[in-house]
C-alpha positions in Angstrom: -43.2 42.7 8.6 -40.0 40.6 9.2 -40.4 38.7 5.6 -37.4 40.7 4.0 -35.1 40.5 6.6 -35.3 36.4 6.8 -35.7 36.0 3.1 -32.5 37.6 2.1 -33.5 38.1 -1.1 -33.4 41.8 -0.4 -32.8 44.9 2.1 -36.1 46.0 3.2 -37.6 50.0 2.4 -38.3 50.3 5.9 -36.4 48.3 8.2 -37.7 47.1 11.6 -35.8 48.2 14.8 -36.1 47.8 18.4 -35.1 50.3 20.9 -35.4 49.3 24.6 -34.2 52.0 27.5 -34.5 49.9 30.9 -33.4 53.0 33.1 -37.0 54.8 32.1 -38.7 52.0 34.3 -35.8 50.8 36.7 -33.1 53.1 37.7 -31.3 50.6 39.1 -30.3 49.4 35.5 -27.4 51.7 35.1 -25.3 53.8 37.8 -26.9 56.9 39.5 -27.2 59.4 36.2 -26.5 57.1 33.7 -28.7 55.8 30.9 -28.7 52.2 29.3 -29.6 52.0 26.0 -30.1 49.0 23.7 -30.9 49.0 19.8 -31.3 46.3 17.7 -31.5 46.6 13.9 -31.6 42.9 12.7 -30.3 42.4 8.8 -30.2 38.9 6.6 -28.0 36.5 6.0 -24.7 38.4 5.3 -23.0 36.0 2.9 -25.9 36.3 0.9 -25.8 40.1 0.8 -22.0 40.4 0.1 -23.1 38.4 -3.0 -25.7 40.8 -3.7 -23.1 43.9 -3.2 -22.8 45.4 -6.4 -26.3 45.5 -7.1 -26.6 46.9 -3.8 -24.5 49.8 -4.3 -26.3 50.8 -7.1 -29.7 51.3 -5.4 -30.4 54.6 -4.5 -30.5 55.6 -0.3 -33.1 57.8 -0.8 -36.9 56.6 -1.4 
């Protein structure tokens, strides 16, 4: 599952993320009615991808 993001050879169709809400299981994590939220979305190499921009741009958003 993470073999496109550490290949850089492309962007994957469906991208792994990680969402993680510590408040849900310890209040204590952010002030009294607050929420803490984390997301991370990792992404290859970026020099290699502003190589790979123009071909990029060209490839359609929508599956």
């Amino acid at each position: 599952a993470w073999t496109p993001i550490t290949s850089a050879e492309s962007i994957a169709d469906k991208p792994n993320f990680y969402v993680h809400c510590p408040t849900r299981t310890d209040p204590s994590a952010a002030p009294k009615g607050c929420e803490s939220i984390m997301i991370l979305f990792p992404v290859a190499n970026m020099q290699q991808m502003a190589a790979d921009a123009p071909s990029l741009l060209e490839k359609p958003n929508v599956p």
